[in-house]
Structures are given as structure tokens and as C-alpha cells.
C-alpha positions as CSV (number, residue, x, y, z in Angstrom):
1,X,42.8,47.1,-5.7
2,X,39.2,45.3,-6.0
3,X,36.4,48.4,-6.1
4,X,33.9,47.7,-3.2
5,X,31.6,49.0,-5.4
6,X,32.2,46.5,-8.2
7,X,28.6,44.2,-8.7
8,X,30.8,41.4,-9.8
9,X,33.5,41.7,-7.0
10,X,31.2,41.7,-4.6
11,X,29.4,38.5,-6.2
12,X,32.6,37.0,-6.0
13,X,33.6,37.9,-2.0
14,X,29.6,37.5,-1.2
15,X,30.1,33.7,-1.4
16,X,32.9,33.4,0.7
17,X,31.6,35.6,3.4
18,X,28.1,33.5,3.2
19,X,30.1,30.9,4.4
20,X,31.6,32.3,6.8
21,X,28.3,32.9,8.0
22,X,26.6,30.3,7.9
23,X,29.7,28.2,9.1
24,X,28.7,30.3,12.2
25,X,25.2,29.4,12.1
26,X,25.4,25.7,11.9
27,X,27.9,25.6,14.6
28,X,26.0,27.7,16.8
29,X,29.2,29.8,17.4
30,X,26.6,33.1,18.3
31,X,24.9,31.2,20.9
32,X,28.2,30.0,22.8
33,X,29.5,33.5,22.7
34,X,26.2,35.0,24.0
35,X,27.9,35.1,27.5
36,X,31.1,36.7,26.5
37,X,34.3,36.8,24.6
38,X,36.1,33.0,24.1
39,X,39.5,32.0,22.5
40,X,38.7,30.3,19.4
41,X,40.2,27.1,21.3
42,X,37.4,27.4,23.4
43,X,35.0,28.4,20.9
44,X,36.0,25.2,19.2
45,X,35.5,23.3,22.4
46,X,32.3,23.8,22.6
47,X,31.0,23.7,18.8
48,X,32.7,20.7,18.1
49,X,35.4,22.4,15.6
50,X,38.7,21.8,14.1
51,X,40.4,25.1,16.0
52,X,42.7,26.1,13.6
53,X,39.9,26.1,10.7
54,X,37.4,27.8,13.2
55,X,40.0,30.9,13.8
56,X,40.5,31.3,9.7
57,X,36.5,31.5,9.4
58,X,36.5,34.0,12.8
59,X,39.0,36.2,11.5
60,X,36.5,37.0,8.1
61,X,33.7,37.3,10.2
62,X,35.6,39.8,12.1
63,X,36.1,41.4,9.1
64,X,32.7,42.2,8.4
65,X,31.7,43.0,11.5
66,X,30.1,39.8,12.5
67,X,32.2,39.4,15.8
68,X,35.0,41.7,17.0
69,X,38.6,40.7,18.5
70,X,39.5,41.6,22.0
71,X,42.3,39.6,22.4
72,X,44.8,37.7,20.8
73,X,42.4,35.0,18.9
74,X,40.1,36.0,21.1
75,X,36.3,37.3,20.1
76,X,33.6,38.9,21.3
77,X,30.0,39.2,19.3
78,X,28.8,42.5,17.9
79,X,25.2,43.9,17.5
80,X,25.0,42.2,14.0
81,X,26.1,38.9,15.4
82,X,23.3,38.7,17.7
83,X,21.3,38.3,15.1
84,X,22.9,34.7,14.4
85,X,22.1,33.5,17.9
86,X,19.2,31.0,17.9
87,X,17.5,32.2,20.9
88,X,16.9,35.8,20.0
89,X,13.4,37.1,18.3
90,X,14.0,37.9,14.8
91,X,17.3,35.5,14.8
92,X,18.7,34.9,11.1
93,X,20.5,31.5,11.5
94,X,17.8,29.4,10.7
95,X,17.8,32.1,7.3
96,X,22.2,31.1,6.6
97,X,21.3,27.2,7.8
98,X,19.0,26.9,4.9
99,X,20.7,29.7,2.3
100,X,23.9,26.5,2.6
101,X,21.8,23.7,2.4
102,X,22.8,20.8,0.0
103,X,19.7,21.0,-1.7
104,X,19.2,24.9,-1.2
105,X,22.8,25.1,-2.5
106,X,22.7,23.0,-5.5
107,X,19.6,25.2,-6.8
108,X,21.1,28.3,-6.8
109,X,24.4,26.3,-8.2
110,X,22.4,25.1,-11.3
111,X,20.9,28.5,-12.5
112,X,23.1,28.5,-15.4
113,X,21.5,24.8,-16.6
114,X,17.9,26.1,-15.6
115,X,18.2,28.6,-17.8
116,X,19.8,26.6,-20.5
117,X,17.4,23.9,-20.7
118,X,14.5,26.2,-19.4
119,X,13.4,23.7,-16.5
120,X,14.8,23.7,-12.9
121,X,17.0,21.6,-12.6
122,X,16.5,21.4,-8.4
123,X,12.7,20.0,-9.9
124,X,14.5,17.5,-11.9
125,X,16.9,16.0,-9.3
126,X,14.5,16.8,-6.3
127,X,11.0,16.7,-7.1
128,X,8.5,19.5,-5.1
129,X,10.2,21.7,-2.9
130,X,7.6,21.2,-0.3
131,X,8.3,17.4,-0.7
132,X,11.6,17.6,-0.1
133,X,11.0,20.0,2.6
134,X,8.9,17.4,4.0
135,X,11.4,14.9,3.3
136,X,14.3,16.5,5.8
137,X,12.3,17.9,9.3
138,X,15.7,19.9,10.2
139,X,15.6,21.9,6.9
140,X,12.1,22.4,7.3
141,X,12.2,23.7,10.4
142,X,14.8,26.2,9.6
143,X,12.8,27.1,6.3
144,X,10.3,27.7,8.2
145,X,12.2,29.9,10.6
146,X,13.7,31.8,7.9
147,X,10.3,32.6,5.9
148,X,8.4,33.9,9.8
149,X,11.4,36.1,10.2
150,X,10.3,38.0,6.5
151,X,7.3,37.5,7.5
152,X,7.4,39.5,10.7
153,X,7.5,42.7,9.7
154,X,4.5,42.1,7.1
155,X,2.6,40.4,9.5
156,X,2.5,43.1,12.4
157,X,1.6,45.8,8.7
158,X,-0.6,44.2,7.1
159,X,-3.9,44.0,10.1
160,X,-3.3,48.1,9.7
161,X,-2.5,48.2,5.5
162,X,-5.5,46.3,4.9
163,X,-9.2,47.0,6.5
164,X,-10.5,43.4,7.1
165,X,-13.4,44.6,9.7
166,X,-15.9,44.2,7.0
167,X,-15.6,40.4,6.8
168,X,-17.4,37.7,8.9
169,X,-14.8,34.6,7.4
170,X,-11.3,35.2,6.2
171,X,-9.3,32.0,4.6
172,X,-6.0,31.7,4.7
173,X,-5.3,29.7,1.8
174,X,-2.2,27.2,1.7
175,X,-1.7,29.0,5.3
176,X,1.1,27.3,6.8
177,X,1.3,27.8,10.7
178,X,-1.0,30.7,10.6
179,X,0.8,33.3,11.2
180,X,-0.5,36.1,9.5
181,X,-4.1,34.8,9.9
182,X,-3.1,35.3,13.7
183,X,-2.3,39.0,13.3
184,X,-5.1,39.5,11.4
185,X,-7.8,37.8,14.3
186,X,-6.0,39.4,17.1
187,X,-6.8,43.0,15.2
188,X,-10.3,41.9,14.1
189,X,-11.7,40.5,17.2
190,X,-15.2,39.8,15.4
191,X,-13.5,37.9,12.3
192,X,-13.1,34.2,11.9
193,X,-10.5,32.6,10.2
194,X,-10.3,29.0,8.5
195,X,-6.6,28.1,8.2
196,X,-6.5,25.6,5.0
197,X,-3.2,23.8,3.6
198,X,-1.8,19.9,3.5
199,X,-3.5,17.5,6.4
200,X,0.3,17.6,7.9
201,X,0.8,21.6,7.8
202,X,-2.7,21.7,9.3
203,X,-1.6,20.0,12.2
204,X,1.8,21.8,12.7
205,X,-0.4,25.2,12.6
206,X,-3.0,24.2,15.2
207,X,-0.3,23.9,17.6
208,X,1.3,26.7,16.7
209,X,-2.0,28.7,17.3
210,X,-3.0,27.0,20.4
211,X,-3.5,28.8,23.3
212,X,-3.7,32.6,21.6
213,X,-7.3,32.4,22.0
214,X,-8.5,31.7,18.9
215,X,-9.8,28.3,19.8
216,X,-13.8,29.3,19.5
217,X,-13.1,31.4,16.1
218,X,-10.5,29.7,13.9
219,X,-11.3,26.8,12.2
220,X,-8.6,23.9,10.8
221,X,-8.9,22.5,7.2
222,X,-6.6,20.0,5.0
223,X,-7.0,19.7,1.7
224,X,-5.4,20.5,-1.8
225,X,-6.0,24.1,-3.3
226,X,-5.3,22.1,-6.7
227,X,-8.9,20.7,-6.5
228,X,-11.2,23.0,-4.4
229,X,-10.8,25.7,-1.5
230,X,-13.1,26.3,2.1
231,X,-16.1,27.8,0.1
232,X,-18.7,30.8,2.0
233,X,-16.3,32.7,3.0
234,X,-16.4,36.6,2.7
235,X,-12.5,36.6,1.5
236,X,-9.7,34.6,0.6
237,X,-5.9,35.6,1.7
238,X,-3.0,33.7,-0.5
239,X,0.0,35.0,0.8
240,X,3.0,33.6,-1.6
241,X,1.6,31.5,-3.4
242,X,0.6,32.1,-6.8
243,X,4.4,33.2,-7.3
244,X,4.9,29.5,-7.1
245,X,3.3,28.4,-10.0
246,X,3.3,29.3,-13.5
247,X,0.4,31.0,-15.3
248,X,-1.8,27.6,-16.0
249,X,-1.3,26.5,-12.2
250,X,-1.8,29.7,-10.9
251,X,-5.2,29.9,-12.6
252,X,-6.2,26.7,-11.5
253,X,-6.1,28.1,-7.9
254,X,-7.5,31.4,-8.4
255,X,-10.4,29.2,-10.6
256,X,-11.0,27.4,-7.2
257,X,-11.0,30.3,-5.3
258,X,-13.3,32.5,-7.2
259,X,-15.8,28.9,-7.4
260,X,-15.8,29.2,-3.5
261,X,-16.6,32.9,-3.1
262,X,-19.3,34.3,-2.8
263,X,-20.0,37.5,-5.5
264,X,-19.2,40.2,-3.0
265,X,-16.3,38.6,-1.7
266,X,-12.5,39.5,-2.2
267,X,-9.3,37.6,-3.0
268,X,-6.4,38.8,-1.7
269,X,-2.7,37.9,-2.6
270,X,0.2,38.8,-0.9
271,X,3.2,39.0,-3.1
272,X,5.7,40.7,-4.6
273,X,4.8,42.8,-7.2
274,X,8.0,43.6,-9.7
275,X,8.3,47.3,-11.5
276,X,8.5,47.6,-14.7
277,X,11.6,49.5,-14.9
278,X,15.3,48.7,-14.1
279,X,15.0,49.9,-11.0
280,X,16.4,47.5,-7.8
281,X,14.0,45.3,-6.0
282,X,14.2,42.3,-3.6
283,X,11.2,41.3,-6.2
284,X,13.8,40.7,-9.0
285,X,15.8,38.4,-6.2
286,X,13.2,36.5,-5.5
287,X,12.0,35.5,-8.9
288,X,15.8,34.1,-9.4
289,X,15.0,31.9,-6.7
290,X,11.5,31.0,-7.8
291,X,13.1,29.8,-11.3
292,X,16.0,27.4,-9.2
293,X,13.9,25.8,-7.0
294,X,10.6,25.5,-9.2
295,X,11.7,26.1,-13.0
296,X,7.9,27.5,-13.6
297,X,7.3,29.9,-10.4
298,X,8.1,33.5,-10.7
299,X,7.5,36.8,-9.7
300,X,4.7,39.3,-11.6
301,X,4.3,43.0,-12.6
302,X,0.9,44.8,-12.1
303,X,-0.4,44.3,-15.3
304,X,0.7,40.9,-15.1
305,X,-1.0,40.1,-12.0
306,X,-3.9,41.6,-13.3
307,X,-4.2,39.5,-16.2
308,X,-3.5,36.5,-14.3
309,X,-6.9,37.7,-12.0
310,X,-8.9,38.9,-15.3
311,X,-8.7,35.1,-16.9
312,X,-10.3,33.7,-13.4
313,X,-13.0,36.3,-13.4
314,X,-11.3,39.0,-11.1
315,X,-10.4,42.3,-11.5
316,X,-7.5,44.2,-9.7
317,X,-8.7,46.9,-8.0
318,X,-5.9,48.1,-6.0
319,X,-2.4,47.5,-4.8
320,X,-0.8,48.3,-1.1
321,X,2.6,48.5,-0.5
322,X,3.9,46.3,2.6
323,X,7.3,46.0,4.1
324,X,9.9,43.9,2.8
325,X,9.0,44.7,-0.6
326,X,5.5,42.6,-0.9
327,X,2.5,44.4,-1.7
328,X,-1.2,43.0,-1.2
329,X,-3.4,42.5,-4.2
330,X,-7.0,43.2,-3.7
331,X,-9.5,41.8,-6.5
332,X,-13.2,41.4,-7.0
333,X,-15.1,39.0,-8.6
334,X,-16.3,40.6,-12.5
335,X,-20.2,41.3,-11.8
């Protein structure tokens, strides 16, 4: 009897039943059963599947609750299998699509090397994530579905966490598509906001932020945060970002940051702060995935973070829990 409780036995199923999964999300089996139950020849009918293999991958997924049976190979999808349709707010496919991509795949596949040689070996084969993102528009796409679903829940927190009504210019550094600098404008009606990443992500979050009314208060800049930042502005957000980069990269940016600010002004980074103790935390998940797919990003303590911001002239001065298990760092330039 294999004990459901058993870290390593559930290690072992986990895969299978991610696959089962995400079979079901690169199909788009949620979508076609949106209307109602189907037999899986049906089901296969429409996805384009092999029948027989389709009913072997529905039959796990009714398993764990993903779909139910109704019928004799027949199946119907349950509250946690909405999640998987593309068309629902919140959806997770986009999250399975990329959790089985080749690339995605091979990273977490290669841990064991990373850690023997004690450099990724996705960086080795790959290059820059965000190249190879770049490089494939369909995984980029769902990447970037995946990371707005976790950031959902932090975005609608963080206008409330954090008081931003003293600033006159907030800059969302290495933004993306803007959409935590959105939720922070919409609650700060008086604030600006400069959105600042790669001359291509620019463009991708301008129409992304088109027509929320920001046109008159939200500015659009490319550049690289390796050699300089938007400067004047009364604070700086980096939202997951330093956790990319190791300790000498890292500094570089907070270097250019703290250069740009002004000496009243605040940096704020959005990340996931680890404890110090044993305890569980998505934190510890993360950094795993930060040392695949980069070799030198990871995950920080406090005190770690803290002496990160003390080298670039900062000091911590607090730190605000958010959902999901981020935190926001706030610092302050050393007087």
C-alpha cells in the first residue's frame, strides 16, 4: 500500500498526474467540455486525439478529481477542471502548457547536473530565459499567462498593503505588461507611473494598458536596467526581479536604481522573502526553479535581502506580507 502521505510517493505519482494535466491543457479537452459531458470518442473528435490514449489519460484525471464520469467513458468537468478552460478568468492552462514545455521540462529535468556542476544547465543549452522566451511567441504567451494568474491576487493586495499616495512618479522597473503598475494608478488616481523594460515588452504593455485611462499619466520607456533606470522619480517598484540574478547582478541594478533616485525616494521589491527555519514555503519552490532555469538566480532571507540593499546604499526598513507567499521590501537611501 503506497502512504498518501509519503513526500517521495507523491513525487513519484505528481509527475504522472502533471501529465495528465497538462495533456488536458494542450488539447484543450476543458474548453470542449465547457458545454457538457462527451464520450471520449467525441472528446477525441474534437481535440484531434488518438481515442483510446485520450480515455487512459481521462480516466486519471477522473481520479483526481479533474473531470467526473457520468457514463460509460463518458465525462463531465468538475469545479477544479474549470480552471483548465482557456476562457475562464484565473484559468491555469496556460500555467500546465508551460510547467511541460520542452525547454521548461528539460530544466527541471537537469537539476541533478545543475547542482553537480554548479551552473544551469537550461543557461548552457538555452541561453537567457527571456531570450528563449522571446525566441518561441506561444510559450511566451502562456508564460505570461501563467505569471498574471500569481500575480492576480498580489496585484488586487498590494494598492491596499502598501501606501503609495505620497508619491508623485512611481517606476515600474523591468515592468512587463504593466500589470501591477495598473492596480497601483487605478488606486492612486494622482500618481504617475513610467512603465520601463526591453523596447519589445514596452510595446506589448502599452497595448495591454490601452484604453484603462491611463493614457495622460503613464509614461512608456525601453531600455536596459543593466546600464541605467528612468531617473526623478519619487520610487522605484521591482517586482521579481532581483531574484533573478545573483548577488553581483543584482547590485548592479539596485546601483542604477539608487543613481536615479532622488534621496527621499524609496525602492521597493516585490519578492519572495525565504524563513530561516525549516518551515514550508512556496519561497523554497521557487528558488529550485530560479537555480534550473538561471544557475545564479535565487531566492533571499531578510537579512540577506538586507545586505544585498546595504552594499547599494539602502537600508531595509520594513517588510509586508502579500498573498501567494511574496512580501514587499521597502528601503531608503542611507542619508
Amino acid at each position: 500500500m503506497i502512504d498518501s502521505n509519503d513526500p517521495i510517493w507523491n513525487a513519484i505519482i505528481g509527475i504522472t498526474r502533471l501529465g495528465a494535466m497538462a495533456t488536458m491543457a494542450e488539447l484543450g479537452c476543458a474548453d470542449h467540455l465547457a458545454g457538457g459531458p462527451m464520450s471520449v470518442t467525441e472528446l477525441a473528435g474534437a481535440c484531434g486525439a488518438h481515442a483510446p490514449s485520450l480515455g487512459r489519460v481521462m480516466r486519471e484525471l477522473a481520479a483526481i478529481g479533474i473531470v467526473r464520469t457520468v457514463g460509460p467513458d463518458v465525462y463531465e468537468l468538475t469545479e477544479n477542471g474549470q480552471a483548465l478552460r482557456g476562457d475562464v478568468p484565473g484559468s491555469m492552462r496556460g500555467a500546465l502548457r508551460v510547467m511541460v514545455e520542452p525547454g521548461y521540462w528539460y530544466a527541471m529535468g537537469s537539476i541533478p547536473e545543475t547542482v553537480r556542476r554548479g551552473r544551469s544547465m537550461f543557461a548552457e543549452r538555452f541561453g537567457s530565459f527571456y531570450d528563449y522566451l522571446a525566441e518561441r511567441p506561444e510559450f511566451e504567451r502562456n508564460f505570461n499567462d501563467y505569471m498574471r494568474v500569481r500575480a492576480a491576487s498580489i496585484s488586487s493586495a498590494l494598492p491596499t498593503a502598501y501606501d503609495f499616495s505620497g508619491f508623485g512618479t512611481l517606476v515600474d522597473v523591468a515592468g512587463g505588461r504593466g500589470h501591477l503598475l495598473a492596480a497601483v494608478l487605478e488606486a492612486n488616481p494622482r500618481l504617475r507611473g513610467v512603465l520601463f523594460d526591453r523596447e519589445g515588452v514596452v510595446e506589448h504593455a502599452r497595448e495591454a494598458l490601452g484604453g484603462r485611462g491611463f493614457d495622460d499619466r503613464c509614461e512608456f520607456v525601453g531600455g536596459d536596467f543593466f546600464r541605467g533606470v528612468p531617473d526623478g522619480a519619487d520610487a522605484y517598484l521591482l517586482a521579481s526581479i532581483i531574484h533573478n540574478w545573483d548577488d553581483d547582478d543584482g547590485l548592479r541594478i539596485l546601483d542604477n536604481v539608487r543613481a536615479a533616485m532622488a534621496d527621499n525616494g524609496r525602492v521597493l521589491l516585490l519578492e519572495t522573502v525565504l524563513p530561516d527555519d525549516d518551515s514550508p514555503h512556496i519561497g523554497k519552490e521557487f528558488d529550485l526553479r530560479m537555480l534550473a532555469l538561471f544557475g545564479s538566480g535565487k531566492e533571499r532571507t531578510r537579512d540577506e535581502y538586507a545586505a544585498l540593499l546595504g552594499k547599494s546604499g539602502f537600508t531595509l526598513s520594513r517588510v509586508l506580507p502579500l498573498p501567494v507567499g511574496a512580501s514587499l521590501i521597502e528601503a531608503i537611501p542611507v542619508q
